[in-house]
C-alpha positions as CSV (number, residue, x, y, z in Angstrom):
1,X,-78.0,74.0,-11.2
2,X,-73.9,73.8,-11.5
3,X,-72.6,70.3,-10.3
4,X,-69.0,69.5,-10.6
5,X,-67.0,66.5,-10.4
6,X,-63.9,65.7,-8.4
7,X,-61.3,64.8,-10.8
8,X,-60.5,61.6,-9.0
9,X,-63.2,60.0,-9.9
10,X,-61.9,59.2,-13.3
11,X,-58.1,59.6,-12.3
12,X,-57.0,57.0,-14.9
13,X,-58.6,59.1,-17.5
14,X,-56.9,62.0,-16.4
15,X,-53.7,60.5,-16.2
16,X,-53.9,59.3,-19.5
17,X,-55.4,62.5,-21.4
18,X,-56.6,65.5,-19.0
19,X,-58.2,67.0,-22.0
20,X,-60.1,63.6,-22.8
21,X,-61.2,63.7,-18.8
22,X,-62.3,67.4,-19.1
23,X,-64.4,66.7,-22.3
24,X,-65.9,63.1,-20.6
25,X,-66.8,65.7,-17.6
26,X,-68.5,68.1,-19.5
27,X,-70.2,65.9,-21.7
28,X,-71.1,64.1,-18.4
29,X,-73.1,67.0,-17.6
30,X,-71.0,68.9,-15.6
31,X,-70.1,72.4,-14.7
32,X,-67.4,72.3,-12.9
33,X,-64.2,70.3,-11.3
34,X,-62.0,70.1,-7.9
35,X,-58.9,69.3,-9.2
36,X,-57.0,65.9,-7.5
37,X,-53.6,66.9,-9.0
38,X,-52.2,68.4,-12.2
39,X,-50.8,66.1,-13.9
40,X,-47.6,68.0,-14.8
41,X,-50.1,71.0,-16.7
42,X,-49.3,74.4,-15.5
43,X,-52.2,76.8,-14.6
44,X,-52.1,78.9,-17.8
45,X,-52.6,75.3,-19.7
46,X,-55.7,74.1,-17.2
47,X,-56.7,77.2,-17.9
48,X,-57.2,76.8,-21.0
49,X,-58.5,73.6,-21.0
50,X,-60.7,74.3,-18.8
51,X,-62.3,77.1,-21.2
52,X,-62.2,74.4,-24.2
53,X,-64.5,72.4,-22.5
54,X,-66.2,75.0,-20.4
55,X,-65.8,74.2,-17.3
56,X,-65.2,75.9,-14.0
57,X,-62.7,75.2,-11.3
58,X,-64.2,74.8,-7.8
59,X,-61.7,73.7,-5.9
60,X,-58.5,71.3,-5.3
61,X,-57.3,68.4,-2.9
62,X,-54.1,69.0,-1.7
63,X,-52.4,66.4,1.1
64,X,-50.9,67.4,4.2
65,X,-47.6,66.7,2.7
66,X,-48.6,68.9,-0.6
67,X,-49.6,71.5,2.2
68,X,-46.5,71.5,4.0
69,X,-43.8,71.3,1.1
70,X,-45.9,73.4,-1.9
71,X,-48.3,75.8,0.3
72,X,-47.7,78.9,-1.6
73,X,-47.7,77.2,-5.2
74,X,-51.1,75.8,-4.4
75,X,-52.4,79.5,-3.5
76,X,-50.8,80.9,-7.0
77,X,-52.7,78.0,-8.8
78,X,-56.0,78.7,-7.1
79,X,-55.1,82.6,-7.8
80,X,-54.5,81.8,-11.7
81,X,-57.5,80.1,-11.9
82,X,-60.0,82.1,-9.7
83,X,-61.2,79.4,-7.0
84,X,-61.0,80.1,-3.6
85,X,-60.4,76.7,-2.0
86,X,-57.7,74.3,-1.2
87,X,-58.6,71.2,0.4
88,X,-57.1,69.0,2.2
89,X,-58.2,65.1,1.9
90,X,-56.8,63.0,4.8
91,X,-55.6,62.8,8.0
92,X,-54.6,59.3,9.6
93,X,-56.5,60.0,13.1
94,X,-54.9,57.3,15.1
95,X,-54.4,59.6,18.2
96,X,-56.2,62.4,19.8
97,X,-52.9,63.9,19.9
98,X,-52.5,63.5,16.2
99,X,-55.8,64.9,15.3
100,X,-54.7,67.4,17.0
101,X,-51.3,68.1,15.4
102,X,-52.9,68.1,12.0
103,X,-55.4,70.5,12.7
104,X,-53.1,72.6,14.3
105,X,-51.0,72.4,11.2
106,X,-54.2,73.2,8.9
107,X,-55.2,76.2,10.9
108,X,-51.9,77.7,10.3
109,X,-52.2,77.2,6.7
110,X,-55.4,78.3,6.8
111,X,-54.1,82.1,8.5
112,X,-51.5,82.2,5.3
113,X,-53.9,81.7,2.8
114,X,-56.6,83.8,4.2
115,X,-54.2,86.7,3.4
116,X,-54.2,85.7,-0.2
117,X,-58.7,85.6,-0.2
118,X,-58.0,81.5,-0.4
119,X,-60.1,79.1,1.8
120,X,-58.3,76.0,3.6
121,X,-60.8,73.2,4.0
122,X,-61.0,69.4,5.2
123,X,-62.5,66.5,3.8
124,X,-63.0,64.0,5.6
125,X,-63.4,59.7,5.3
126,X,-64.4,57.4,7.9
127,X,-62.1,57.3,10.1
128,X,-62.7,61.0,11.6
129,X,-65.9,59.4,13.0
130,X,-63.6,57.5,15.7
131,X,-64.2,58.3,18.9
132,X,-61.5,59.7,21.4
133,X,-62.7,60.0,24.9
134,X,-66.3,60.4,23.7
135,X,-65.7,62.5,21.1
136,X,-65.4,61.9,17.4
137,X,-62.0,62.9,15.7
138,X,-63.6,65.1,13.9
139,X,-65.5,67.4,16.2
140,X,-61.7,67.5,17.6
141,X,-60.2,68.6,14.8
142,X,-63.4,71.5,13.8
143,X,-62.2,72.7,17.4
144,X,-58.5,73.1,16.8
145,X,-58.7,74.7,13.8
146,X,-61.6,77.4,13.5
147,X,-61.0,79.0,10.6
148,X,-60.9,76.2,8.3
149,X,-64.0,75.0,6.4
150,X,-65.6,71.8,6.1
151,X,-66.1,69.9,3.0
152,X,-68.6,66.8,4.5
153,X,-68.6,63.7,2.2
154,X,-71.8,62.4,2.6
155,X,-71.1,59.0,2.1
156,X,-68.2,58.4,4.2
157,X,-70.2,60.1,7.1
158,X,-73.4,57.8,6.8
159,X,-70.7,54.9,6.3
160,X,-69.2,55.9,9.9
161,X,-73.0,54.9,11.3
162,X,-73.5,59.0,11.6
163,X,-76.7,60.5,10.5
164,X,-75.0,62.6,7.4
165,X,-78.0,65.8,8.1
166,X,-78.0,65.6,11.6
167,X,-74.5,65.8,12.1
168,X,-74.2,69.0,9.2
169,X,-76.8,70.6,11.0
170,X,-75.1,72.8,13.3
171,X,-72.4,72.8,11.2
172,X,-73.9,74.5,8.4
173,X,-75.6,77.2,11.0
174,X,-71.9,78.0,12.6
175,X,-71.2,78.5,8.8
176,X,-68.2,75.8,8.7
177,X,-69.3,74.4,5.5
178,X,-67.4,75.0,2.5
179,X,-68.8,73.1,-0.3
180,X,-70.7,69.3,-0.4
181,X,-69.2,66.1,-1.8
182,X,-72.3,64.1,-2.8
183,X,-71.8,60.3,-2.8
184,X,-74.0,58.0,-2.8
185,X,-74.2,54.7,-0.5
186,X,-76.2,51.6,-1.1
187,X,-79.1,50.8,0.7
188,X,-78.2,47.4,1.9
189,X,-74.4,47.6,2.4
190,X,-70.7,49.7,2.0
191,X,-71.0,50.2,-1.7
192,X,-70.5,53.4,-3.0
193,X,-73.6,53.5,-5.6
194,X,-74.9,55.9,-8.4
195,X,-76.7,58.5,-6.6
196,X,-80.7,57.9,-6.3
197,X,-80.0,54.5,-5.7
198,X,-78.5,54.3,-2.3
199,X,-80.1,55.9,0.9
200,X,-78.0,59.2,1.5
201,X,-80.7,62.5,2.2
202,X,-79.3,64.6,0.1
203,X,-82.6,66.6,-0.2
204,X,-82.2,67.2,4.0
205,X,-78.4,68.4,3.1
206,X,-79.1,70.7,0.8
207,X,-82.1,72.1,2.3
208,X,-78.8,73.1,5.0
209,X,-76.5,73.7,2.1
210,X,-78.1,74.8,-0.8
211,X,-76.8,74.2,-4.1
212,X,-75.9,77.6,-5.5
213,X,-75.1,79.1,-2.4
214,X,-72.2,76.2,-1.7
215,X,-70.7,73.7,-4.2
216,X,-71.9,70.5,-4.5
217,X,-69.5,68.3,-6.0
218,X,-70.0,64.4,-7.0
219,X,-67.1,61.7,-6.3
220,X,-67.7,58.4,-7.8
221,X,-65.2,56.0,-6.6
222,X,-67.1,52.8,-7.8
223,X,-68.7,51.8,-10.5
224,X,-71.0,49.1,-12.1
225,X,-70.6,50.6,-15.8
226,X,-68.3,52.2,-17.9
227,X,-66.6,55.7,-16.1
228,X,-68.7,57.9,-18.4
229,X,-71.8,56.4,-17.8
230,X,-71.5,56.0,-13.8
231,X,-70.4,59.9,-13.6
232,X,-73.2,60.5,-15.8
233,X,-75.8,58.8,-13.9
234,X,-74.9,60.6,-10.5
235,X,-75.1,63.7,-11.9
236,X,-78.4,63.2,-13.2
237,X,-79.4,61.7,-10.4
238,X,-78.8,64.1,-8.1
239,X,-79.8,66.8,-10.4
240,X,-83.4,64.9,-10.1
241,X,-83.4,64.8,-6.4
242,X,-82.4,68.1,-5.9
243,X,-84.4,69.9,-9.0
């Protein structure tokens, strides 16, 4: 089973030595990496990196401000290094009406980079579990921009008091799903725990999205050990849970 591991999980690593991250990842366990900047290295050079330590890119975060300003050097990247999705992390959600300007904005980004074979996805946090009028911001922004994909993070969708399996469920049968960021959350509060110690289903999410057939990809924003150890648990653990 291929698991990567979004980069930002151990950004001060990769700041400091991208070719130390990239080794930690691997050693970690992992297959793969969804890229959370560059870090001044050209494609060619995390190219090669990336076969030094052999690894796979899955996928990259891009901001709405990346999007708007460096589109078509995100599409060469992705092109250089054979993954077929940009993803975009963030969106403020304060208004309806700017929930709907940004996926307005992302759906037009997502027509340009369809011509090139590249995906434009959306991951979302909490705050897309808002409601506007009796709907969450993020059913609002699925409808306003149909052909971009959905990257779910599993943890910031249970932490918005939605069931993370429920919701994905029609989801994943519309096919809006474009890969899985597992994260796990503790059973008795916010924490963001190693995973097979919280209470996220991730057995019920990818029995919707298997592993294989999409990417799963861990994020590990906290930890209660050393960087290597923490990304190393959660991939172990989910490795367990999922088989």
């Amino acid at each position: 089973m291929d698991i990567s591991l979004q980069l930002w999980s151990i950004k001060e690593e990769v700041e400091e030595d991208f070719a130390h991250a990239l080794e930690m990842t691997e050693k970690a366990g992992y297959q793969g990496v969804e890229f959370a900047g560059y870090h001044g290295k050209s494609p060619a050079e995390l190219g090669e990196l990336l076969a030094k330590y052999h690894l796979k890119a899955i996928s990259t975060h891009a901001g709405m401000d990346r999007l708007r300003t460096a589109l078509d050097a995100e599409i060469s990247c992705a092109k250089a290094l054979g993954y077929k999705l940009i993803v975009c992390p963030w969106s403020d959600c304060k208004t309806a009406e700017q929930v709907i300007e940004d996926a307005e904005f992302l759906e037009s980004c997502a027509g340009k980079a369809a011509k090139e074979g590249i995906t434009i996805g959306y991951h979302n946090h909490n705050q897309e579990f808002k409601k506007f009028e009796g709907r969450y911001a993020m059913d609002i922004m699925l409808e306003h921009m149909p052909s971009v994909k959905f990257e779910p993070d599993l943890f910031w969708i249970a932490y918005g008091l939605v069931d993370p399996v429920r919701y994905l469920a029609p989801l994943a049968a519309a096919g809006r799903i474009a890969a899985i960021h597992a994260k796990e959350l503790d059973k008795e509060g916010p924490d963001n725990v190693y995973i097979g110690q919280g209470k996220i289903d991730f057995a019920g999410a990818a029995a919707l999205c298997p592993p294989g057939t999409y990417p799963w990809i861990i994020e590990q924003e906290e930890f209660s050990s050393s960087h290597f150890d923490g990304i190393s648990k959660s991939c172990r653990g989910l490795k367990n849970i999922l088989g």
